[in-house]
TIFIKE-520434 format. One record per residue (C-alpha): y negated, z negated, x negated; residue number from 1. Coordinates in Angstrom, 2 decimals. Last residue first. Layout:
% TIFIKE-520434
Y Z X k
Y Z X NUM $
...
This chain:
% TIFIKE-520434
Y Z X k
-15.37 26.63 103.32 170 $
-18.21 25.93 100.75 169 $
-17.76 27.40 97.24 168 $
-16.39 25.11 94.31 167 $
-18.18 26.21 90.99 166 $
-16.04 25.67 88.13 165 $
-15.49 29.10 86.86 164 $
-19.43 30.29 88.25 163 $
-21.13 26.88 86.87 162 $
-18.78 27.61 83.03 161 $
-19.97 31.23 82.84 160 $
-23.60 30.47 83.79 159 $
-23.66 27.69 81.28 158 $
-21.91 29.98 78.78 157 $
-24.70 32.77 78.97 156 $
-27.14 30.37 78.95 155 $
-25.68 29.32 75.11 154 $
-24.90 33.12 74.18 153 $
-28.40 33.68 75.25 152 $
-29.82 31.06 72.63 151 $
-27.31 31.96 70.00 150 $
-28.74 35.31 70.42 149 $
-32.39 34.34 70.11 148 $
-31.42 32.35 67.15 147 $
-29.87 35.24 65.15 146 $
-25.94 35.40 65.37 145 $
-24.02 36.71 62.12 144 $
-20.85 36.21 63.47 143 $
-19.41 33.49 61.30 142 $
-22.70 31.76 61.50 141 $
-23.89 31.79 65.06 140 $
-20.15 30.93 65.80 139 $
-20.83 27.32 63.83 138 $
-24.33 27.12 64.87 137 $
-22.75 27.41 68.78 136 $
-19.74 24.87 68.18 135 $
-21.91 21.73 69.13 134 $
-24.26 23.50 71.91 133 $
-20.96 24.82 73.16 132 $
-19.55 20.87 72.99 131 $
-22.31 19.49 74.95 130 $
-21.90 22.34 77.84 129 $
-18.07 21.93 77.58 128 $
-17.25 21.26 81.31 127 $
-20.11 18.72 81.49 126 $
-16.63 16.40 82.79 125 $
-14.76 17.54 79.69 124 $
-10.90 18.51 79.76 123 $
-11.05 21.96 81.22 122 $
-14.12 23.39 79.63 121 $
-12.11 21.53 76.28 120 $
-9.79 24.46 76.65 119 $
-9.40 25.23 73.19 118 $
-8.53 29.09 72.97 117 $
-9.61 30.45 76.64 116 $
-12.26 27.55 77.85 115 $
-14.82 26.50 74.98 114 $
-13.26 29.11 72.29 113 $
-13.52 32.38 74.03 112 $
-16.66 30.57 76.59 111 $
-18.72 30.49 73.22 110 $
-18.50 34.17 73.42 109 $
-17.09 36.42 70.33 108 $
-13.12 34.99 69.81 107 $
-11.18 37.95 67.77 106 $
-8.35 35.70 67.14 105 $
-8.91 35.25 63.43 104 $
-11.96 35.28 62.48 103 $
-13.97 33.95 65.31 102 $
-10.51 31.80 66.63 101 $
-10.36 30.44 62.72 100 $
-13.91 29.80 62.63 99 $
-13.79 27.88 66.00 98 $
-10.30 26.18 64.73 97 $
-11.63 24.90 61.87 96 $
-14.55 22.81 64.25 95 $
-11.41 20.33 65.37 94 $
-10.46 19.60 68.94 93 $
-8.55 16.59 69.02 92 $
-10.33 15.34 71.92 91 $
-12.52 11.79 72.42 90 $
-15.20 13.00 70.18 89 $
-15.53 16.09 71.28 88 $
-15.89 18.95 69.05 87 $
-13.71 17.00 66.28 86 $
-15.12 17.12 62.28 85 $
-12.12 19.24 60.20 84 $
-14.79 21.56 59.98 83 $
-17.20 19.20 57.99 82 $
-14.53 18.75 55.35 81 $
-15.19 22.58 54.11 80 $
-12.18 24.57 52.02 79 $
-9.46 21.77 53.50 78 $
-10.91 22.23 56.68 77 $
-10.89 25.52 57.01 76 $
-7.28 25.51 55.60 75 $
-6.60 23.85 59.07 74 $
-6.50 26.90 60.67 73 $
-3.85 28.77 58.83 72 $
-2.13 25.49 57.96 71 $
-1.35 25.84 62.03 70 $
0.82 28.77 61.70 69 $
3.74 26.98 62.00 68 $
3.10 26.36 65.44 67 $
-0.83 27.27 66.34 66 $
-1.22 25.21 69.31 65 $
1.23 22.17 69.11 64 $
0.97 22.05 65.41 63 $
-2.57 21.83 66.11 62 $
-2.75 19.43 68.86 61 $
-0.17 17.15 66.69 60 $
-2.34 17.26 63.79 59 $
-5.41 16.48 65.54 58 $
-4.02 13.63 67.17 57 $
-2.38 11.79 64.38 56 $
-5.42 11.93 62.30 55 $
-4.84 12.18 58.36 54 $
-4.33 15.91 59.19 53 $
-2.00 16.55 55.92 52 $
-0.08 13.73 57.38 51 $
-0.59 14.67 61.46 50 $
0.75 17.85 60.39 49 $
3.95 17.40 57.98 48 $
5.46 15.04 61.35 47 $
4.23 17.61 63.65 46 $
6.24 20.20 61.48 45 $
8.79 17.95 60.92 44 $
9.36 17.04 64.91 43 $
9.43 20.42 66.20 42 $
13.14 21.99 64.31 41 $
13.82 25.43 62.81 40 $
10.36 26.89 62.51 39 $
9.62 30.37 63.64 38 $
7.19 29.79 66.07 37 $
3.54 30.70 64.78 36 $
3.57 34.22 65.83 35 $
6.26 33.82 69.18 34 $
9.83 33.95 68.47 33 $
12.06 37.17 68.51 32 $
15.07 36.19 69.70 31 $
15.25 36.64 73.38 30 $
12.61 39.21 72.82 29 $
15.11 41.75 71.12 28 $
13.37 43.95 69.40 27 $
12.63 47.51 70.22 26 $
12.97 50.17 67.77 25 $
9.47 51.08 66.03 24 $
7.80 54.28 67.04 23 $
6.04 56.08 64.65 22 $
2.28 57.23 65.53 21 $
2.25 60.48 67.32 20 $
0.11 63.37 66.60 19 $
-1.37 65.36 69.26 18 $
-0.44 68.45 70.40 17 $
-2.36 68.43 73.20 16 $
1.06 68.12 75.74 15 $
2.70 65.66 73.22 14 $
0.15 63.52 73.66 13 $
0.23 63.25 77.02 12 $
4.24 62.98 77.51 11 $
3.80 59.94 74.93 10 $
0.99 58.19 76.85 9 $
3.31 58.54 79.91 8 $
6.20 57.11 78.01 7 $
3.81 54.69 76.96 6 $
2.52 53.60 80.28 5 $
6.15 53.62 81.86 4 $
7.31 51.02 79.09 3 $
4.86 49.21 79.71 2 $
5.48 48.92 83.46 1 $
């Protein structure tokens, strides 16, 4: 289907006269790892994690998320020790990874990091509502939020977080 979009896009543009960025040849996805996944063997990189980590937990859930990527995220913490600090206490959630997701992975809703990046929505019975009020300075900051905003973004993720988890009558 993709490929029928662009071909389509391609038939378009050459119609108007457009310009056309290059194409690249295709790669081969069989053999093309992931961002983050070129590493030859799993157990190093959690090993070289939970050491730099100093919290077995942390360093395995990053590893684990970001491959060998993760120093990307954890350099946060290494620049600021308060963002190596966990969301939850219980999870190995750490606050580098909300600036890195803001920065990095175009995350703008608390509800980008709460359920899509770190899924602690998922694994928290308030379904993250203590953890957005947690993480919700920390966005406010990277993105420049006044308070009023950081207020709506709050409501906005209580509203999000009743309507994904909200189990309708049958």
């Amino acid at each position: 289907m993709a490929a029928d979009v662009l071909t389509h896009a391609t038939r378009g543009a050459a119609a108007t006269g457009a310009a056309l960025v290059s194409r690249r040849p295709p790669q081969d996805s069989t053999s093309t790892p992931l961002p983050g996944g070129a590493f030859p063997h799993r157990e190093p990189l959690l090993a070289e994690a939970r050491a730099t980590t100093r919290d077995a937990a942390v360093g395995e859930q990053l590893a684990q998320s970001y491959g060998a990527h993760w120093r990307r995220v954890w350099q946060y913490a290494e620049a600021d020790e308060r963002l190596g600090t966990r969301i939850v206490e219980q999870l190995p959630y750490v606050l580098a990874e909300v600036r890195h997701a803001v920065e990095h992975e175009l995350a703008c809703t608390l509800a980008d990091v709460l359920v899509r990046r770190t899924h602690i929505a998922f694994e928290t019975r308030d379904h993250g509502r203590a953890a957005a009020r947690c993480i919700a300075p920390h966005m406010a900051s990277a993105l420049q939020w006044s308070a009023t905003t950081t207020a709506a973004a709050l409501a906005a993720y209580d509203a999000e977080v009743t309507r994904l988890f909200a189990v309708d009558a049958v």
